[in-house]
C-alpha positions, 0 to 999 in steps of 0.5 A: 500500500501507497502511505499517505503523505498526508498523514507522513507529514501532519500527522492526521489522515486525508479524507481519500485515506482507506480507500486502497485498503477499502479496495483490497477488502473488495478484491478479498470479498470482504464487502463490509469491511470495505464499506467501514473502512471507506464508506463512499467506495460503492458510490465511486464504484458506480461514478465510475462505471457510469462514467465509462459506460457514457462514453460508449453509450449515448445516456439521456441527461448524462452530465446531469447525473454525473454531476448528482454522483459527483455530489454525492461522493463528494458529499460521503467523503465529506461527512466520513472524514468529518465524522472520523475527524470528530471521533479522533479528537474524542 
């Protein structure tokens, strides 16, 4: 696994930390684990497939809905890292 230079270098976790590991636990079928240790990875899963499958496929109000799962990742990752953030301190 790639460190995080982030937390190398301050001490403290990036919200994209988990995700390599998140990914491992999907190869090895552990899809629990992955969900706790990154939750907005299914999410991304889906961001990027429907990505892929825009460029071959001509999907009606694409754009649109790669902007909602943009925002809907972003918007996962945001409350996790917060969360995790907030349970750190305390």
């Amino acid at each position: 696994m790639l460190p995080c230079m982030n937390k190398q270098i301050f001490g403290i976790e990036c919200p994209g930390c988990g995700f390599q590991r998140s990914v491992s636990f999907l190869l090895d079928g552990n899809f629990i684990d992955a969900l706790k240790i990154y939750p907005a990875i299914y999410t991304l899963i889906f961001l990027v497939g429907f990505i892929g499958a825009s460029l071959v496929f001509n999907i009606k109000n694409s754009f649109k809905i790669k902007i909602y799962l943009l925002y809907l990742n972003a918007g996962i990752i945001i409350i996790s890292y917060s969360y995790k953030m907030i349970h750190l301190i305390h």
